[in-house]
BADO-771858 format. One record per residue: residue number from 1; residue in three letters; x, y, z of N, C-alpha, C, O in turn. Coordinates in pm, whole numbers, plus 50000, padded with zeros to 5 digits. Layout:
BEGIN
> k/r/n_east/n_north/n_up/ca_east/ca_north/ca_up/c_east/c_north/c_up/o_east/o_north/o_up
> NUM/Ala/X/Y/Z/X/Y/Z/X/Y/Z/X/Y/Z;
...
This chain:
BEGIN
> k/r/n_east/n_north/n_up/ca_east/ca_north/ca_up/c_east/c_north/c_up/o_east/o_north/o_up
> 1/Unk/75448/27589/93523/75572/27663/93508/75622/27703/93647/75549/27716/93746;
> 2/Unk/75738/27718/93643/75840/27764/93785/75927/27868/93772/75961/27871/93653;
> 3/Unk/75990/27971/93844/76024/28044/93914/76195/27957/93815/76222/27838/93806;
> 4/Unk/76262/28060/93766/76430/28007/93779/76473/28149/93803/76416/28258/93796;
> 5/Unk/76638/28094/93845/76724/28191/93803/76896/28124/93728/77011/28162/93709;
> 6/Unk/76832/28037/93714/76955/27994/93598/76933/28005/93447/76939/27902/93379;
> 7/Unk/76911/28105/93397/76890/28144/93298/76999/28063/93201/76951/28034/93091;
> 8/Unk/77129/28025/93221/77212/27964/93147/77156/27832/93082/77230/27760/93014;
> 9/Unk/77039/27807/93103/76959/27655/93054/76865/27745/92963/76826/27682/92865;
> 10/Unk/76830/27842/92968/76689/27837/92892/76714/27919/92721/76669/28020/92669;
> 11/Unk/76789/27833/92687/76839/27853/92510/76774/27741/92449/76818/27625/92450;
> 12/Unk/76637/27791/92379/76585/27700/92285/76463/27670/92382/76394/27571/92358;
> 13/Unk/76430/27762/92503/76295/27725/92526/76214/27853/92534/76242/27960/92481;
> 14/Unk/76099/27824/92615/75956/27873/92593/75971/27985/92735/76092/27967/92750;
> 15/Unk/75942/28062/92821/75957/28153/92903/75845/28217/92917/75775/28245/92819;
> 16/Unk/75810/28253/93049/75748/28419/93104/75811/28463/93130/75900/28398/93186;
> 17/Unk/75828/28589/93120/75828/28725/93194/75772/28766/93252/75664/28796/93202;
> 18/Unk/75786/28794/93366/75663/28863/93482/75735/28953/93554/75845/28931/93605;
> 19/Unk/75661/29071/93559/75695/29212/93650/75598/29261/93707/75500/29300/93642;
> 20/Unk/75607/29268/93865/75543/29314/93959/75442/29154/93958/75337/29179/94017;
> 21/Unk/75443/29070/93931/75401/28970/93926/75271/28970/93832/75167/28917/93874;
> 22/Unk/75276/29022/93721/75194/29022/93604/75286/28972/93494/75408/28979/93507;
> 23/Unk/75216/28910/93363/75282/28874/93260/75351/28994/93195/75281/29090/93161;
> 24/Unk/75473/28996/93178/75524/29139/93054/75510/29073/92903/75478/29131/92799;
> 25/Unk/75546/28934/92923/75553/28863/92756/75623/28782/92799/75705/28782/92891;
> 26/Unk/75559/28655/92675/75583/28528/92705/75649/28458/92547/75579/28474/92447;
> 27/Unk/75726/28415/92539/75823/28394/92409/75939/28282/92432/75966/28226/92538;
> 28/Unk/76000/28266/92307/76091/28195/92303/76271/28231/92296/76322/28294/92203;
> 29/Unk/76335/28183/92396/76443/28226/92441/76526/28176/92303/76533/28057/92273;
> 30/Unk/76594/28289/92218/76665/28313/92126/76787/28259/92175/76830/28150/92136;
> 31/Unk/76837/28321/92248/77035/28323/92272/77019/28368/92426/76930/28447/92458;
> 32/Unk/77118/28308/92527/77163/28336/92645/77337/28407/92655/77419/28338/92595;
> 33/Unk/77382/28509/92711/77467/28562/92746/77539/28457/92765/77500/28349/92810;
> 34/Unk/77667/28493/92725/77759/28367/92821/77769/28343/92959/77791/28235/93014;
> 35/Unk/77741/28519/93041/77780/28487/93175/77662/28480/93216/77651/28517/93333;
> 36/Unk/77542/28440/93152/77382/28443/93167/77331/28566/93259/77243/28557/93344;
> 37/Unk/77395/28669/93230/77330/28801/93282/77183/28851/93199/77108/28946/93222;
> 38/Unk/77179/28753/93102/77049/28838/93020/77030/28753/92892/77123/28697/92835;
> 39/Unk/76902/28749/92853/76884/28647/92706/76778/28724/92645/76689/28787/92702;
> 40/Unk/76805/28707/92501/76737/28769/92408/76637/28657/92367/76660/28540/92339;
> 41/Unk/76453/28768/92378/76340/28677/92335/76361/28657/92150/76461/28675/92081;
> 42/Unk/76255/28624/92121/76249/28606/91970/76188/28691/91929/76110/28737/92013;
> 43/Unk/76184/28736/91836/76081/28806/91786/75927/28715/91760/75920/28606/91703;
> 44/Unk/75832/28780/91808/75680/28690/91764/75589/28754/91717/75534/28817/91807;
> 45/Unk/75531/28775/91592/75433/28880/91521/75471/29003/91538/75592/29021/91526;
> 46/Unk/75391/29118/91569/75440/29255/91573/75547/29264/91742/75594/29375/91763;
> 47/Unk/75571/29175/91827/75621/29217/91944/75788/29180/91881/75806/29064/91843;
> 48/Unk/75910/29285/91871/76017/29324/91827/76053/29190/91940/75991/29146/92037;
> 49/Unk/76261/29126/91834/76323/29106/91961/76314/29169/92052/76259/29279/92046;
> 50/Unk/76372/29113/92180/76399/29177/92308/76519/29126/92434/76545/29010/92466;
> 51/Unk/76566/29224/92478/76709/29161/92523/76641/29176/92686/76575/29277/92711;
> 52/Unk/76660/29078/92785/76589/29075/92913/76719/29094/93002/76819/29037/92958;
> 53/Unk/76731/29149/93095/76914/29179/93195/76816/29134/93354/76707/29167/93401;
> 54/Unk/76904/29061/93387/76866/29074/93541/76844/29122/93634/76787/29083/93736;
> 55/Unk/76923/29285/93583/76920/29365/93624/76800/29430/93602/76802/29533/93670;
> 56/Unk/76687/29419/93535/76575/29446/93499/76480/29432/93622/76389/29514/93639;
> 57/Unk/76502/29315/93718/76426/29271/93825/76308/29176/93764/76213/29137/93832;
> 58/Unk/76323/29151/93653/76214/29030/93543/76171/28917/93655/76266/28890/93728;
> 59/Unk/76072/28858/93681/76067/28695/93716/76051/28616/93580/75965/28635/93493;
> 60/Unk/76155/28523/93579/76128/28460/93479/76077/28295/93510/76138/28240/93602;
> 61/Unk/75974/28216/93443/75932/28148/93446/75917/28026/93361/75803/28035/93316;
> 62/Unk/75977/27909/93312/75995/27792/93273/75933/27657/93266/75955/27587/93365;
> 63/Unk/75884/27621/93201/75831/27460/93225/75930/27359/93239/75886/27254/93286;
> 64/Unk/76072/27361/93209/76193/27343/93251/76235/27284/93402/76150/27347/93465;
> 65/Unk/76288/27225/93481/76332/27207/93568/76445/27190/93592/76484/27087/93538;
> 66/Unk/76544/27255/93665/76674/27265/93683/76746/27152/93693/76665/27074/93743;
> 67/Unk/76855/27089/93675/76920/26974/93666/77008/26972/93813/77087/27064/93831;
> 68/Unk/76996/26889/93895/77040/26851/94007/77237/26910/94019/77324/26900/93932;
> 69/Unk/77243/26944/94100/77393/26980/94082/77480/26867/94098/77565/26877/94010;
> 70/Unk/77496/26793/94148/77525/26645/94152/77423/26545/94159/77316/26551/94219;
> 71/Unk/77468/26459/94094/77433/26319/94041/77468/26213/94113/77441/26100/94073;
């Protein structure tokens, strides 16, 4: 997994969360903001949805790789 900050890709995948560089929770990305300021996890057993803001200071983490800006 890697380090993003284009959160506008990660609808319909798998994610960490990491703060202070420990895991907070690791889940599946529900819905992304339109202006991708923040995406809501899923709910998974007893851990409730959860809405993540950037403003949070989150590292978020992806098996994902960003798509080249030009082709």
């Amino acid at each position: 997994m890697h380090a993003t900050d284009q959160w506008q890709s990660l609808a319909g995948s798998i994610v960490e969360v990491r703060e202070a560089g420990r895991l907070y929770r690791r889940g599946w990305v529900e819905h992304v903001m339109a202006d991708a300021s923040g995406f809501w996890l899923a709910r998974d057993g007893v851990a409730t949805r959860e809405f993540i803001h950037k403003s949070m200071g989150y590292q978020v983490l992806t098996g994902f790789y960003p798509r080249p800006s030009s082709v």
